[in-house]
C-alpha positions in Angstrom: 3.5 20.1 -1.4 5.0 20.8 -4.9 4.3 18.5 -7.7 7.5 16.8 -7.5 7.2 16.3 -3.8 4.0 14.3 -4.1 4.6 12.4 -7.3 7.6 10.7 -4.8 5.7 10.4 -1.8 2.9 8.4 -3.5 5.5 6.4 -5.5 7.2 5.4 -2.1 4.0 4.5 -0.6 2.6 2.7 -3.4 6.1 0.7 -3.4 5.6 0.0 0.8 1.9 -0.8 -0.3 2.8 -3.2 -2.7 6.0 -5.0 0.0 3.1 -5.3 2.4 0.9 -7.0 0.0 4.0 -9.5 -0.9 4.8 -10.1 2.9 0.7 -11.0 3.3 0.5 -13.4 0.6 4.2 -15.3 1.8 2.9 -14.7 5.3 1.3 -18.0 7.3 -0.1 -16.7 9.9 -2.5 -14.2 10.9 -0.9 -10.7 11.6 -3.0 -8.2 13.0 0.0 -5.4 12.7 0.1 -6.5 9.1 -3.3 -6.3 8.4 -3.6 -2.6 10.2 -0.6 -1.2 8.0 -1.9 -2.6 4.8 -5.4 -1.0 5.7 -3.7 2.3 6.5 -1.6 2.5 3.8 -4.5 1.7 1.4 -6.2 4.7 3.0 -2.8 7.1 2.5 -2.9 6.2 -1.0 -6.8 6.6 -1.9 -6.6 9.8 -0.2 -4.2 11.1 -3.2 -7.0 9.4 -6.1 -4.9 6.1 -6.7 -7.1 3.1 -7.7 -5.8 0.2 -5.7 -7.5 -2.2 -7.6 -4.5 -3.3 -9.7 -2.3 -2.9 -7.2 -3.8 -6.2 -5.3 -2.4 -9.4 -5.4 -4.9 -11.7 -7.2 -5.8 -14.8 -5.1 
């Protein structure tokens, strides 16, 4: 994957990362489906070195 390539594919996911997070925190109910994409995504995207950390909604 060429430089270019990747810099977009982690910017889409980190933007998909970060709609999950704001549908979880408006969310009022538990969503298992939720909860499994937000776990995979955070996977996809520590796989490529990114520090979630900042990324997560503060409670």
């Amino acid at each position: 994957m060429d430089d270019m390539n990747q810099f977009e594919v982690i910017n889409n996911t980190i933007d998909y990362y970060k709609a999950l997070q704001a549908i979880k925190r408006a969310n009022t109910c538990d969503n298992k489906v939720l909860d499994y994409e937000i776990k995979t995504t955070k996977v996809k995207l520590e796989k490529f070195g990114i520090n979630l950390h900042d990324l997560d909604f503060e409670n």
